[in-house]
C-alpha positions as CSV (number, residue, x, y, z in Angstrom):
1,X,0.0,0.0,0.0
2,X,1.2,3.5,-0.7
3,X,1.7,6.8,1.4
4,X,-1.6,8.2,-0.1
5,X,-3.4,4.5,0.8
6,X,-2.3,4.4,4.0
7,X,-3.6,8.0,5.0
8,X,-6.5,7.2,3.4
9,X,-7.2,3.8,5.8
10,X,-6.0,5.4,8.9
11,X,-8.3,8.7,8.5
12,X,-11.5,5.7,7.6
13,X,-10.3,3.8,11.0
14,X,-10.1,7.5,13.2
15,X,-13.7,8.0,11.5
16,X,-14.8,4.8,12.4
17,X,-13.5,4.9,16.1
18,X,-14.5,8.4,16.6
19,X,-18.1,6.8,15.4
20,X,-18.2,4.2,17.7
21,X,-17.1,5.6,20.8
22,X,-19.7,8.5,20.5
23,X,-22.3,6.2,19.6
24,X,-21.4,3.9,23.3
25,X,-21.3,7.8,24.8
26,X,-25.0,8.6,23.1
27,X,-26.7,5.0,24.2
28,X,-24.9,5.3,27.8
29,X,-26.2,8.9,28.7
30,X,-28.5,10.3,26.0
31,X,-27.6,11.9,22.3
32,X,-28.7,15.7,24.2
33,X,-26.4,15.2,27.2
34,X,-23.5,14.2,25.7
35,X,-20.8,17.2,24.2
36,X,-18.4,16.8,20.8
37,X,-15.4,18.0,23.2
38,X,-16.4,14.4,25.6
39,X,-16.6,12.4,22.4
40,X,-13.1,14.1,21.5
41,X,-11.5,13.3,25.1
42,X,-13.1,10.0,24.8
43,X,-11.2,9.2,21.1
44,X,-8.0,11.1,22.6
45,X,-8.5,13.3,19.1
46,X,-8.5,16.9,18.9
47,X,-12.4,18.1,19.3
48,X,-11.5,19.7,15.4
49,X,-10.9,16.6,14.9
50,X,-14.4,15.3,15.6
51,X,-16.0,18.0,13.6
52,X,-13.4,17.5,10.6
53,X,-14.9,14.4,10.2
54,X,-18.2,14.7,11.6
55,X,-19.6,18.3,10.6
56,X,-22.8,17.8,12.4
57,X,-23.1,15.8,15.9
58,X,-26.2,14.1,14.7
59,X,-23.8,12.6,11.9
60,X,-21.5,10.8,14.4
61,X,-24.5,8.4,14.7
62,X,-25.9,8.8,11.3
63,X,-23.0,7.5,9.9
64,X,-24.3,6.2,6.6
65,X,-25.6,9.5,5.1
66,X,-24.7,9.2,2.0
67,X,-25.4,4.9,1.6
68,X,-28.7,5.6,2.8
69,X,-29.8,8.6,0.5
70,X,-28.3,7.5,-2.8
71,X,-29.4,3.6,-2.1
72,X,-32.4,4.2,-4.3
73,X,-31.4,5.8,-6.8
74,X,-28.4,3.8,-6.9
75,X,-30.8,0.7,-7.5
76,X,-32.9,2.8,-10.3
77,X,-29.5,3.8,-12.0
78,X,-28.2,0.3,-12.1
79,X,-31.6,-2.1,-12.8
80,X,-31.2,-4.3,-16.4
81,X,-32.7,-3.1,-19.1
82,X,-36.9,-3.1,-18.7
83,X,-37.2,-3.3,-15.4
84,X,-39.5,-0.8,-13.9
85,X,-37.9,1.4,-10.5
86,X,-40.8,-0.2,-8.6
87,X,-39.7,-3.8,-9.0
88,X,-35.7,-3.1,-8.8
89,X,-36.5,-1.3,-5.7
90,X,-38.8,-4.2,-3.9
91,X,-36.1,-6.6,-5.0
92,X,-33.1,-4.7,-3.5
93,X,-35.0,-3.9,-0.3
94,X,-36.0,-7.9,-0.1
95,X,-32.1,-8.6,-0.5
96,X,-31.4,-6.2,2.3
97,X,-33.8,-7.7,4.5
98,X,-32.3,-10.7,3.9
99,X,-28.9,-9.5,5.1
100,X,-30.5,-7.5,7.9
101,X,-29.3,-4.5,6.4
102,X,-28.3,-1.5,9.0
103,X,-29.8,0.9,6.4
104,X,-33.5,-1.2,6.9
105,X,-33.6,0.0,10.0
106,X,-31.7,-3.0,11.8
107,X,-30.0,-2.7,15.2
108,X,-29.7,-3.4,18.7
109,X,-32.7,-2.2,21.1
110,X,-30.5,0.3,22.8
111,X,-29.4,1.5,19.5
112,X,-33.3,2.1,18.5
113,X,-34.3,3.4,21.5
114,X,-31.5,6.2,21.3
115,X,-32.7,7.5,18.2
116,X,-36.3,7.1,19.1
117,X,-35.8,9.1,22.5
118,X,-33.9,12.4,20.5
119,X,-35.6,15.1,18.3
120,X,-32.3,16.3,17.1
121,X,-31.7,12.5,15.8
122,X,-36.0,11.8,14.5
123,X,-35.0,15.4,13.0
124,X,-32.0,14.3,10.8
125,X,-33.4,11.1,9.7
126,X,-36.3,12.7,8.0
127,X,-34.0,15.1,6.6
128,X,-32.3,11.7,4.9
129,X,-35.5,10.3,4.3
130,X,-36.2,13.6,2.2
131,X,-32.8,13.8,0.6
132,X,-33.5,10.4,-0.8
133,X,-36.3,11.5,-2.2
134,X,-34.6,14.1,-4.5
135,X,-31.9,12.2,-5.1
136,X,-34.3,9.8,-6.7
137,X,-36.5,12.3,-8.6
138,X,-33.3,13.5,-10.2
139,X,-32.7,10.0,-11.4
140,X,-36.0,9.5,-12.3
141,X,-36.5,12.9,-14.3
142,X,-32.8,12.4,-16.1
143,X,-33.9,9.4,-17.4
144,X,-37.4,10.3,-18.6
145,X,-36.2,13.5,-19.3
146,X,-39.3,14.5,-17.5
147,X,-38.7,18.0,-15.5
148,X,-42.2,18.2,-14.2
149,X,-43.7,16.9,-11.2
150,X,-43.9,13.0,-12.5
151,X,-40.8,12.3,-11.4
152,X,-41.2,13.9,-8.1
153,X,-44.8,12.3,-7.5
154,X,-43.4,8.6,-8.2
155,X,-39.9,9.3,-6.0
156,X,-42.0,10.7,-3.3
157,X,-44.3,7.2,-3.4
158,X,-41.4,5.0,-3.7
159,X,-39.0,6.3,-0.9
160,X,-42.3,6.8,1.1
161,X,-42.8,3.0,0.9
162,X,-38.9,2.4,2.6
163,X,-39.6,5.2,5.2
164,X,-43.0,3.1,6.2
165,X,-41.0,0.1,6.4
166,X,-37.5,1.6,7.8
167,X,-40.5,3.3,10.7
168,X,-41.6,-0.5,11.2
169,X,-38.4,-2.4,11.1
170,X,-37.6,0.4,14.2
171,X,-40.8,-0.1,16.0
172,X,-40.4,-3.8,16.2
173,X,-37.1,-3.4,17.6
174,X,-38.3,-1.1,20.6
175,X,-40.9,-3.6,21.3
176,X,-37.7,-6.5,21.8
177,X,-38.0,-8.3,18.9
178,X,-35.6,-10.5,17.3
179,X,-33.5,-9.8,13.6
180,X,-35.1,-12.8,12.4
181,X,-38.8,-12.5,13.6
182,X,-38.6,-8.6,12.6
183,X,-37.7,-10.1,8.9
184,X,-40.2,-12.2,8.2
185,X,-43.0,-9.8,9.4
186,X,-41.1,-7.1,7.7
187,X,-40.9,-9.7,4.4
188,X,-44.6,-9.6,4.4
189,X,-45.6,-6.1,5.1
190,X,-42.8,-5.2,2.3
191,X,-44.6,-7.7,-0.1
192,X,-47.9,-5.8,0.7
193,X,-46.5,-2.0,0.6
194,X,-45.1,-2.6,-3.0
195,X,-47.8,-4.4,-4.6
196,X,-50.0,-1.6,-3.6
197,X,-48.2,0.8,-6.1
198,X,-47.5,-1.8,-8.4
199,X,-51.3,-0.8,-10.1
200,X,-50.1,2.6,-10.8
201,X,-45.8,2.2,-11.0
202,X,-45.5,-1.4,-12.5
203,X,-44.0,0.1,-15.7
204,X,-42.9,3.2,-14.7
205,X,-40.4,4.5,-16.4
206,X,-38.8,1.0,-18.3
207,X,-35.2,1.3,-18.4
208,X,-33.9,2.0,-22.3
């Protein structure tokens, strides 16, 4: 590996440290009570350190901005050739529940329970929710060359149907139960959710 490789892995592993000590601070004493300069102390880095790699506090546990918010338009971008977005979409989302995919929603109940208990966090993980959503109407109206409010309408429905889901994957976990159990109600109420679009999205747009 060279120099430029090996500052590139050492600044991911300070991220990823920085990340996890702050989330053990958050689920120990609450997201609110806990400062950037105890999260520094805590990762012996620099508190410029923390915000270098973490602009907002919300993002030390909201990590996976940018995995999260391009996922679906990711999916759209890359879906074979006459496939609608609807169906690339309830595929990938089965495959992650498969995996038990952080970005579904899945952790631990302590984890869960943290976000559910802080505005600041509820706050910033509708602002994802919404960022996802125009990240996939841009995909949308580039490909269908469509810049009216087509696009917009079907990305609003589609990312609406992994916010219901992401919203139930959470609830189950507050309530104590298991990866698996959450799956395979999840697997069902996923099946449902999509097929309810599927009347008006089922061919919308093909891919060229």
């Amino acid at each position: 590996m060279n120099a430029d490789g090996l500052r590139e892995l050492r600044k991911r592993q300070t991220r990823q440290t920085i990340s996890d000590l702050a989330t053990r601070l958050f689920i120990e004493r609450g997201f609110e009570r806990v400062t950037i300069a105890e999260v520094a102390a805590a990762a012996g880095v620099a508190k410029m350190t923390v915000t270098n790699h973490f602009p907002r506090k919300e993002d030390l546990v909201l990590d996976v901005y940018r995995e999260l918010v391009d996922g679906p338009a990711r999916t759209v971008s890359a879906r074979p050739p006459g496939q609608s977005a609807l169906a690339a979409l309830r595929e990938s989302y089965l495959d992650g529940l498969a995996r038990r995919d952080a970005l579904l929603g899945f952790s631990g109940p302590e984890f869960a329970r943290m976000l559910d208990e802080s505005p600041i966090l509820l706050a910033r993980l509708r602002e994802m929710h919404e960022d996802r959503e125009r990240a996939l109407a841009e995909v949308l109206a580039e490909e269908t060359r469509d810049p009216g409010v087509t696009p917009r309408a079907v990305a609003a429905q589609l990312t609406a149907a992994h916010r219901v889901l992401f919203d139930e994957v959470l609830r189950r976990t507050l309530a104590g139960e298991e990866h698996d159990r959450i799956a395979a109600a999840v697997t069902d109420s996923a099946r449902t959710v999509f097929a309810l679009l599927a009347p008006s999205l089922s061919t919308y747009p093909p891919a060229p």
